[in-house]
C-alpha positions as CSV (number, residue, x, y, z in Angstrom):
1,X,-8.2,-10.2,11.2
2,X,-4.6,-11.2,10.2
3,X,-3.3,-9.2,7.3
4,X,-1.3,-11.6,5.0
5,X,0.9,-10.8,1.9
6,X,1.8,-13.4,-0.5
7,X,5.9,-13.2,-1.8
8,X,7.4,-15.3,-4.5
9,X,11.9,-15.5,-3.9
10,X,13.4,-18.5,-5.8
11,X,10.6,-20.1,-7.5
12,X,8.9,-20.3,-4.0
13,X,5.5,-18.9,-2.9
14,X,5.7,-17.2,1.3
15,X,2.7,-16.0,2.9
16,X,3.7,-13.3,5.7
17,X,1.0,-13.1,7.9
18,X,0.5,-10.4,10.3
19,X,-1.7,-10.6,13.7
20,X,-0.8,-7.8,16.1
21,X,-2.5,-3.7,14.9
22,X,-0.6,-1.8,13.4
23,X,1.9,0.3,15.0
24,X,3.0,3.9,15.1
25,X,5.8,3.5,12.9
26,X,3.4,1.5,10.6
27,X,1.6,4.9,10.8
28,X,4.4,7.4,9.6
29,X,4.9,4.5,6.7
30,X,1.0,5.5,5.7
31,X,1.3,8.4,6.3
32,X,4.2,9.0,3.9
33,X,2.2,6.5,1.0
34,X,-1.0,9.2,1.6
35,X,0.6,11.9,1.3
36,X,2.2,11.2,-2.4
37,X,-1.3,10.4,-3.0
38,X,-2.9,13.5,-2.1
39,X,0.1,15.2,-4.4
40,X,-0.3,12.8,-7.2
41,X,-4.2,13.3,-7.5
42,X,-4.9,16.7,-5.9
43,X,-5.2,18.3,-9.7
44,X,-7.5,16.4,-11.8
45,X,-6.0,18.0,-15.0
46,X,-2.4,16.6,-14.2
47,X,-1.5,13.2,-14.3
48,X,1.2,11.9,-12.1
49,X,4.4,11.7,-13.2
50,X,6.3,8.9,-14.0
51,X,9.0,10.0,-11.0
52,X,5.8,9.9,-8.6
53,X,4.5,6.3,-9.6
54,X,7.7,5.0,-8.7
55,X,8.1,6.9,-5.4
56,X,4.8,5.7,-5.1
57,X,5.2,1.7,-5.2
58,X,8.6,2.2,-3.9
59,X,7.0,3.6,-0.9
60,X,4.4,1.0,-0.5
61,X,6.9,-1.6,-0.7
62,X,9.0,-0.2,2.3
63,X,5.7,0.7,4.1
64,X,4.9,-3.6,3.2
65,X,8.3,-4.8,4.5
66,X,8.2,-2.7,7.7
67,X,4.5,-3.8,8.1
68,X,5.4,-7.8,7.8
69,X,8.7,-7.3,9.1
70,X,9.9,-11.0,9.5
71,X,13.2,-9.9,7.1
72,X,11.1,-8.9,4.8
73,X,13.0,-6.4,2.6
74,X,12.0,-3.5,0.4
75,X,13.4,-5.3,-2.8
76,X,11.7,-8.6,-1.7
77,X,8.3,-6.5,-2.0
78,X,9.1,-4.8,-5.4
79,X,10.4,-8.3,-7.3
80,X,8.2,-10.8,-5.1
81,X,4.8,-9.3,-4.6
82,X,2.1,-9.7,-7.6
83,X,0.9,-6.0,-9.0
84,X,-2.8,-7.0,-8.7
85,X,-3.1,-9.0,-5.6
86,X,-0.2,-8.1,-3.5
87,X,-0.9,-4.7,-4.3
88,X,-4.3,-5.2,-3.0
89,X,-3.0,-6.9,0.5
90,X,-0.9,-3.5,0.8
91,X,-3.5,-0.9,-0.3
92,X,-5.3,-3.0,2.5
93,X,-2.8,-2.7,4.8
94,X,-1.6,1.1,4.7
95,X,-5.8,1.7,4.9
96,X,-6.4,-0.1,7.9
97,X,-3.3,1.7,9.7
98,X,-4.7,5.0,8.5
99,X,-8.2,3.8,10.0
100,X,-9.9,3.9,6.9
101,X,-11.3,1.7,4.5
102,X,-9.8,1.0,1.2
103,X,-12.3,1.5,-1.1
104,X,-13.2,4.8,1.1
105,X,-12.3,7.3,-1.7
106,X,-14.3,5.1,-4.3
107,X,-17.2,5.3,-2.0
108,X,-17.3,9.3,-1.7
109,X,-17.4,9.7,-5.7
110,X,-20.5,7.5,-5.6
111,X,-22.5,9.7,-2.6
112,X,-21.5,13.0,-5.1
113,X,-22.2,12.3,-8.6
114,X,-21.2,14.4,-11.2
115,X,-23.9,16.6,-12.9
């Protein structure tokens, strides 16, 4: 299945579409996105911070333009790249690189209920 990502530059719409797995440094990139994560939601009773939600994106858009290469840059992610879709085509992206599925974590709070 080809992973594509939609970026608007200059009024114009480009679809970057990616058909090879991903690759070990893909995998570090991930890796780095996951592990804010498990920081930023590890204690239910703190919030993350604004410092960590920008880390956060700022890492998923270098993880994005590494991923669809192409010249991509960082900054072309972060200005070009839609928060709800785009940021579903990366979430997508980073979770089939970590072998996982992306709604794996919404999945596991279903199977364990809260009494």
């Amino acid at each position: 299945m080809p992973f594509k990502l939609k970026v608007k530059s200059d009024g114009k719409e480009t679809v970057y579409e990616r058909k090879e797995e991903p690759m070990l440094v893909n995998l570090i990139d991930a890796l780095k996105v996951q592990h804010l994560e498990i920081e930023m939601y590890s204690d239910p009773k703190k919030p993350p911070t604004d410092e960590q939600n920008t880390k956060h994106i700022k890492l998923m858009a270098e993880f994005a333009a590494r991923f669809w290469g192409e010249g991509l840059t960082a900054e072309d992610v972060l200005s070009g790249v839609s928060a709800e879709e785009g940021f579903e085509q990366i979430t997508n992206g980073i979770a089939q690189t970590l072998n996982m599925s992306a709604d794996d974590d919404d999945e596991s709070e279903d199977k364990n209920p809260k009494k």
